[in-house]
TORMAR-331103 format. One record per residue: residue number from 1; x, y, z of N, C-alpha, C, CB in turn. Coordinates in steps of 0.05 Angstrom, whole numbers, m for minus. Glycine has a CB too. Layout:
! residues N
<atom rogu="NUM" n_c1="X" n_c2="Y" n_c3="Z" ca_c1="X" ca_c2="Y" ca_c3="Z" c_c1="X" c_c2="Y" c_c3="Z" cb_c1="X" cb_c2="Y" cb_c3="Z"/>
...
END
This chain:
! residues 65
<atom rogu="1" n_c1="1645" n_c2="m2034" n_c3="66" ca_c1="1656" ca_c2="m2058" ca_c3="78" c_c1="1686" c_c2="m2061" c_c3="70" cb_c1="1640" cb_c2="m2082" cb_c3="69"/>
<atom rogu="2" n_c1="1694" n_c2="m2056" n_c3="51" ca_c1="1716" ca_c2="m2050" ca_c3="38" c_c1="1743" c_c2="m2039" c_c3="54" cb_c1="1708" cb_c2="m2031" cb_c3="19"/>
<atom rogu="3" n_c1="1734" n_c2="m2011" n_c3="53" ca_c1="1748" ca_c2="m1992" ca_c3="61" c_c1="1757" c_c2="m2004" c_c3="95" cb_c1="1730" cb_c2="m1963" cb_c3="57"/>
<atom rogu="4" n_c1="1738" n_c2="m2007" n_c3="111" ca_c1="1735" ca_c2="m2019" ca_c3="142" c_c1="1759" c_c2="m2042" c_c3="135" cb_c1="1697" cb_c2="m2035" cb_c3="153"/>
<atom rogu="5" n_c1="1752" n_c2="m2065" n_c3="127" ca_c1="1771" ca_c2="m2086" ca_c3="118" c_c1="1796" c_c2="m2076" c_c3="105" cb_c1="1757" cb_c2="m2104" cb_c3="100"/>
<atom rogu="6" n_c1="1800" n_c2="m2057" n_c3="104" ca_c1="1828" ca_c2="m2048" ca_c3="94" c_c1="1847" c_c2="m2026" c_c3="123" cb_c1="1819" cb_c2="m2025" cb_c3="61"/>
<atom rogu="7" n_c1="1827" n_c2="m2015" n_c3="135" ca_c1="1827" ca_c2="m2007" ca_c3="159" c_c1="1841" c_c2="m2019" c_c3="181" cb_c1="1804" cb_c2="m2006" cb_c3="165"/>
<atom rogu="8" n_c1="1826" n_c2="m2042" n_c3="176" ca_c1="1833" ca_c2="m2068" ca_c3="205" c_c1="1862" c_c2="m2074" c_c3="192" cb_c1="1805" cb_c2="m2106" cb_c3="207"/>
<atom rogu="9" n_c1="1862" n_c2="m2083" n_c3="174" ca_c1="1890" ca_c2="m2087" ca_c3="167" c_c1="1905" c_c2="m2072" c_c3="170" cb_c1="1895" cb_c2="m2092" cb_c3="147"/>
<atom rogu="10" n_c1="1913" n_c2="m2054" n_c3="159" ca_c1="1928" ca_c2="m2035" ca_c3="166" c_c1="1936" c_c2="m2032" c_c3="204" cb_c1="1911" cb_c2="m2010" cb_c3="153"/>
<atom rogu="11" n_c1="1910" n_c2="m2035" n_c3="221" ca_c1="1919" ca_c2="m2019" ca_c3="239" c_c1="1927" c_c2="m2044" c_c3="253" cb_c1="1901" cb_c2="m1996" cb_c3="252"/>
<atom rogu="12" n_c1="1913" n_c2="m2074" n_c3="243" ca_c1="1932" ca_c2="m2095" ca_c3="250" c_c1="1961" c_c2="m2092" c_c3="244" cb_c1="1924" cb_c2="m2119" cb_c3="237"/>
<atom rogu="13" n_c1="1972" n_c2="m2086" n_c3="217" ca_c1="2007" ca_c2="m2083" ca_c3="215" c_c1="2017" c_c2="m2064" c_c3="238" cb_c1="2020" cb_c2="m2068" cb_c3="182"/>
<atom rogu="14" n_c1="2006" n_c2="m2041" n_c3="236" ca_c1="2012" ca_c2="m2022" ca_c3="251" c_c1="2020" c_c2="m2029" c_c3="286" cb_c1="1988" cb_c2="m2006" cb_c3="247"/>
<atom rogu="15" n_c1="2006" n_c2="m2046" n_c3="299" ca_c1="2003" ca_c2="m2051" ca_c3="313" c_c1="2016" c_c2="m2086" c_c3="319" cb_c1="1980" cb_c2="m2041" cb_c3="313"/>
<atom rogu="16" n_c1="2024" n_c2="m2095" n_c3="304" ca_c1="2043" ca_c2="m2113" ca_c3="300" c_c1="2068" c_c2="m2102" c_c3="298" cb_c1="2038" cb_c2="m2128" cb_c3="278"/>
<atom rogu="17" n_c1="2075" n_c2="m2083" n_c3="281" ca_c1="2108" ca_c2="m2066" ca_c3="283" c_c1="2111" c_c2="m2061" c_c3="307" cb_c1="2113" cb_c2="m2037" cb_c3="267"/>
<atom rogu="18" n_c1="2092" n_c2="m2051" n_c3="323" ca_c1="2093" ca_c2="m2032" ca_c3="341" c_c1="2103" c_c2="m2054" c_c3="375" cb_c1="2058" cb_c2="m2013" cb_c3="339"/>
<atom rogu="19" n_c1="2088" n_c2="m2078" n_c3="376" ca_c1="2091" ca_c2="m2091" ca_c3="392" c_c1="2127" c_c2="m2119" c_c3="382" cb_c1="2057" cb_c2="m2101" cb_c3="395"/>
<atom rogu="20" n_c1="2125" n_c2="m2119" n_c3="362" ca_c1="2151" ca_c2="m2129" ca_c3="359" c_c1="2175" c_c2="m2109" c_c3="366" cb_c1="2152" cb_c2="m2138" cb_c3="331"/>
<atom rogu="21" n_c1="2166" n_c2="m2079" n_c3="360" ca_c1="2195" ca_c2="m2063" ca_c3="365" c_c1="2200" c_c2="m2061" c_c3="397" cb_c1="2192" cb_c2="m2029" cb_c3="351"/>
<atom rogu="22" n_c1="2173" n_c2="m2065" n_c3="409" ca_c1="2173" ca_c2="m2062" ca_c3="442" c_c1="2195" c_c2="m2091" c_c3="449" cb_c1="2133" cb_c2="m2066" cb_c3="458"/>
<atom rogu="23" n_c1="2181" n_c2="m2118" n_c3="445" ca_c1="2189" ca_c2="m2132" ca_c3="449" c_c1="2218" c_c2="m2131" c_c3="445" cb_c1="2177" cb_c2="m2145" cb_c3="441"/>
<atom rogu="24" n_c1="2232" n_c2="m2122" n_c3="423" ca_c1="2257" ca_c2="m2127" ca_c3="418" c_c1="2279" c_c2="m2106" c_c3="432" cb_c1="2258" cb_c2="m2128" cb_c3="389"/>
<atom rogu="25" n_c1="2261" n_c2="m2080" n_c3="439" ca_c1="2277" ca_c2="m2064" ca_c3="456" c_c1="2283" c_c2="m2083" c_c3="480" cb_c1="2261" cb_c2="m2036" cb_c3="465"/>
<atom rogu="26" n_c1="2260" n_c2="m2093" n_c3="497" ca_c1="2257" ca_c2="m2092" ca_c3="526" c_c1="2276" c_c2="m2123" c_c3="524" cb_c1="2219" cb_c2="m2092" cb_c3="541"/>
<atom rogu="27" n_c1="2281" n_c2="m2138" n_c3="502" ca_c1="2303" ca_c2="m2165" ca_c3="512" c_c1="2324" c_c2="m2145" c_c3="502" cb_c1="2302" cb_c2="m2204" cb_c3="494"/>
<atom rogu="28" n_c1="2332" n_c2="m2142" n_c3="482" ca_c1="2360" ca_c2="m2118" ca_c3="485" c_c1="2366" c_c2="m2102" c_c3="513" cb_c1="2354" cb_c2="m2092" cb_c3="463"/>
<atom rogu="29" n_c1="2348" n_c2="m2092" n_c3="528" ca_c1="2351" ca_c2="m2080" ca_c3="548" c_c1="2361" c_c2="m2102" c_c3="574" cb_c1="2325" cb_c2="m2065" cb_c3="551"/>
<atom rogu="30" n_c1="2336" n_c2="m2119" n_c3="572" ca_c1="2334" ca_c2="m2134" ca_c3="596" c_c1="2336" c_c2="m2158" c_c3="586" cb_c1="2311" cb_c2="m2131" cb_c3="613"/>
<atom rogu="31" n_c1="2362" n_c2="m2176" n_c3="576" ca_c1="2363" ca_c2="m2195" ca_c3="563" c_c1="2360" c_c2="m2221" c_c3="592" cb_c1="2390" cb_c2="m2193" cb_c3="543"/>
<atom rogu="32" n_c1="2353" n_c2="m2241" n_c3="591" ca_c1="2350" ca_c2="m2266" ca_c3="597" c_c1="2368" c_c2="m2280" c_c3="616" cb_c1="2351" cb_c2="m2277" cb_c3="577"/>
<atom rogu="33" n_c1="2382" n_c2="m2288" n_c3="642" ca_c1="2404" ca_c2="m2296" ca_c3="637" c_c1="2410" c_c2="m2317" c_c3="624" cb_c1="2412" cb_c2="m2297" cb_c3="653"/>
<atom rogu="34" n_c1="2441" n_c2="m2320" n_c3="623" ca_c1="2447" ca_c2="m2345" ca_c3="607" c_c1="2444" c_c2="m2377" c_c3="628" cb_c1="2481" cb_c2="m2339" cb_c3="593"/>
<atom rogu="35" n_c1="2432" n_c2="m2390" n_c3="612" ca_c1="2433" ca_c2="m2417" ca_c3="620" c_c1="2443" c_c2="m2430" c_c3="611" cb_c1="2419" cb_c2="m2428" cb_c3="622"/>
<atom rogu="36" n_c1="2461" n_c2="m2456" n_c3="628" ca_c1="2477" ca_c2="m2470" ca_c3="631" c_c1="2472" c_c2="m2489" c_c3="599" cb_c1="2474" cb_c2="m2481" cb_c3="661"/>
<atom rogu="37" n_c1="2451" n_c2="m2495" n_c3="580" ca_c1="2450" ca_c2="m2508" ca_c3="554" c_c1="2463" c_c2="m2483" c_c3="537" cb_c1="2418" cb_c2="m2518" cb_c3="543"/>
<atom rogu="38" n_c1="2458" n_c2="m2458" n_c3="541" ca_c1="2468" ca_c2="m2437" ca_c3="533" c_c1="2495" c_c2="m2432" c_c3="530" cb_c1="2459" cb_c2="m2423" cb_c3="544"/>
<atom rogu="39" n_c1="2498" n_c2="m2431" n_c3="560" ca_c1="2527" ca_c2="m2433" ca_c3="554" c_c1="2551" c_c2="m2452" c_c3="542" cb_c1="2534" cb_c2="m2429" cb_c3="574"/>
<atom rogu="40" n_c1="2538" n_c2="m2480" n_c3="541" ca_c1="2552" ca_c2="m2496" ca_c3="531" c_c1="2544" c_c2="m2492" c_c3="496" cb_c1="2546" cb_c2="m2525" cb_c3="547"/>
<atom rogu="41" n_c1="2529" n_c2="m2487" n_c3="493" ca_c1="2517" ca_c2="m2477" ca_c3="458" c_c1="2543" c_c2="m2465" c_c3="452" cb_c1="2484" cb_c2="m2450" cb_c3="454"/>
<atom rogu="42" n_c1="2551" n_c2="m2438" n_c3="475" ca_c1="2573" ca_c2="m2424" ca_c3="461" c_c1="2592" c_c2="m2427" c_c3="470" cb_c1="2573" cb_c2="m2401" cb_c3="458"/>
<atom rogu="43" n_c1="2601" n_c2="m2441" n_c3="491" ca_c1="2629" ca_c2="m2450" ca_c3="495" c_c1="2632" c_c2="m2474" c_c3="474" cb_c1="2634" cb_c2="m2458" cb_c3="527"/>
<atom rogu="44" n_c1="2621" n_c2="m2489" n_c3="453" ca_c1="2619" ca_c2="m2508" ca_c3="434" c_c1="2631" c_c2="m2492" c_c3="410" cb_c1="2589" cb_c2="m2520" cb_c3="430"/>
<atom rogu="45" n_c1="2603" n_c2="m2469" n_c3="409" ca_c1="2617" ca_c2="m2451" ca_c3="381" c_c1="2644" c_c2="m2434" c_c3="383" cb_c1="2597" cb_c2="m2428" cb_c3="371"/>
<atom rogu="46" n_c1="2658" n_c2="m2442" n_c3="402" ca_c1="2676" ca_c2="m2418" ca_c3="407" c_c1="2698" c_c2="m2441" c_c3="405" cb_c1="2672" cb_c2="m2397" cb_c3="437"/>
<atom rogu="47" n_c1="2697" n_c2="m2463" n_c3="408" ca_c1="2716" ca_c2="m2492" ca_c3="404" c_c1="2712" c_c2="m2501" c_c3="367" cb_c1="2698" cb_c2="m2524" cb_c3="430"/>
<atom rogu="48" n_c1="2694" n_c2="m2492" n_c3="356" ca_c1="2694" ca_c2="m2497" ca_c3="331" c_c1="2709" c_c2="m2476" c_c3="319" cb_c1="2670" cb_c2="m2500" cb_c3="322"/>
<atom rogu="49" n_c1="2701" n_c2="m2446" n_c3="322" ca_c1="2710" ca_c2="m2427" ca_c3="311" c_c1="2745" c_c2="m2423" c_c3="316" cb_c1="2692" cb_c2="m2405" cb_c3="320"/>
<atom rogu="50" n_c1="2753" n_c2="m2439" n_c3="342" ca_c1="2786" ca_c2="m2443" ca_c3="337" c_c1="2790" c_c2="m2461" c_c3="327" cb_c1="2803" cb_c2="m2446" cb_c3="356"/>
<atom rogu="51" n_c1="2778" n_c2="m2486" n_c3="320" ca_c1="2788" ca_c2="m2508" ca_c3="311" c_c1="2795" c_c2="m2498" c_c3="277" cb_c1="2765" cb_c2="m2532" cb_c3="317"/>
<atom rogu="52" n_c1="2765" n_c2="m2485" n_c3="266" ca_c1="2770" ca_c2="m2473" ca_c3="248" c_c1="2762" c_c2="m2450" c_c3="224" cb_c1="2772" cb_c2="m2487" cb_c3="245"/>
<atom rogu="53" n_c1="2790" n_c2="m2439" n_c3="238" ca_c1="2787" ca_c2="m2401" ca_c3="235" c_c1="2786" c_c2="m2394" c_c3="208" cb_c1="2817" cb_c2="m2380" cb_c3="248"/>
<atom rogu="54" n_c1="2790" n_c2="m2418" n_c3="186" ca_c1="2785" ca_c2="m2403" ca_c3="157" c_c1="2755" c_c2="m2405" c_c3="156" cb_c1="2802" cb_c2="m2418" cb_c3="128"/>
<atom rogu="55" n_c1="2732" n_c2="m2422" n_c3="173" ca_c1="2708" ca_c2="m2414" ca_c3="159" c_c1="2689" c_c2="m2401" c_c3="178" cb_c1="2695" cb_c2="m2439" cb_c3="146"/>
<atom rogu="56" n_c1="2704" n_c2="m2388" n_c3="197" ca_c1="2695" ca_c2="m2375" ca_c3="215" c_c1="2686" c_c2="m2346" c_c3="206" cb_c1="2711" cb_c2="m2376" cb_c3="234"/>
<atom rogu="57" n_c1="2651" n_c2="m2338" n_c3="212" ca_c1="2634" ca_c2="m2321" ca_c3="201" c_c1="2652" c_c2="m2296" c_c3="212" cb_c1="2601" cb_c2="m2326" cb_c3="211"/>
<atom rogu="58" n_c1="2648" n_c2="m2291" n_c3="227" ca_c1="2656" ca_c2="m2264" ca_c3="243" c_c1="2683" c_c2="m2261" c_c3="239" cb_c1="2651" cb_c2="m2264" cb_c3="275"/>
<atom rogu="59" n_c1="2695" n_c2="m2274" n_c3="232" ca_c1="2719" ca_c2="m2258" ca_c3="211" c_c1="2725" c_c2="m2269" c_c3="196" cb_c1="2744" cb_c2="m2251" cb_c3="219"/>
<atom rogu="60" n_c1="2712" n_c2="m2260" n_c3="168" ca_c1="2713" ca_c2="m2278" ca_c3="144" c_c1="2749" c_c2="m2280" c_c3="136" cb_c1="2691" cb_c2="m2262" cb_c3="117"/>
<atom rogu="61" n_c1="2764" n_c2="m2262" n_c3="131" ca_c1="2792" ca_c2="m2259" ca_c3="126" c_c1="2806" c_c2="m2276" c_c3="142" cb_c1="2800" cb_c2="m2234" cb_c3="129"/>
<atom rogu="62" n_c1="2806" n_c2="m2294" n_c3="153" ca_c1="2824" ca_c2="m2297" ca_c3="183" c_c1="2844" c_c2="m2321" c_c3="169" cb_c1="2803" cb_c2="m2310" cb_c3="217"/>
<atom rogu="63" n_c1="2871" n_c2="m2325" n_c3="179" ca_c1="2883" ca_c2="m2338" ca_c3="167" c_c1="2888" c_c2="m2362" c_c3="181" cb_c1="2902" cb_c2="m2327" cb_c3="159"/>
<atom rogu="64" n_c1="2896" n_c2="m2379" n_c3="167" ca_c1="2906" ca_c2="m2407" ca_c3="171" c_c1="2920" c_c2="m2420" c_c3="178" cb_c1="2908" cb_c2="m2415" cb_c3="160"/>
<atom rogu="65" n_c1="2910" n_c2="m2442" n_c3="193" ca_c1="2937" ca_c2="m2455" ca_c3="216" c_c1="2948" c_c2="m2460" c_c3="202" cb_c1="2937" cb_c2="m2478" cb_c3="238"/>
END
């Protein structure tokens, strides 16, 4: 009973990796389009990140108005 119950698990992870790596190919491939809350999400972060460029992630170095 053991061994079986160690079985299932396993081929549960297995089979959990396996369907998350699908999933994450096929939106990388075939991503979503963007919607209009979307786009305002990042036309927002893109008004912060000029407002202000010293604590802006994606370029940690960046200098100061």
């Amino acid at each position: 009973m053991n061994d079986n119950n160690r079985l299932h698990r396993l081929w549960c992870t297995i089979t959990d990796e396996w369907a998350f790596g699908v999933a994450s190919l096929w939106i990388w491939l075939c991503p979503p389009p963007e919607t209009p809350v979307d786009r305002a999400i990042r036309e927002r972060g893109e008004q912060i990140r000029d407002a202000f460029p010293a604590i802006d992630f994606y370029h940690p170095g960046a200098k100061r108005r």
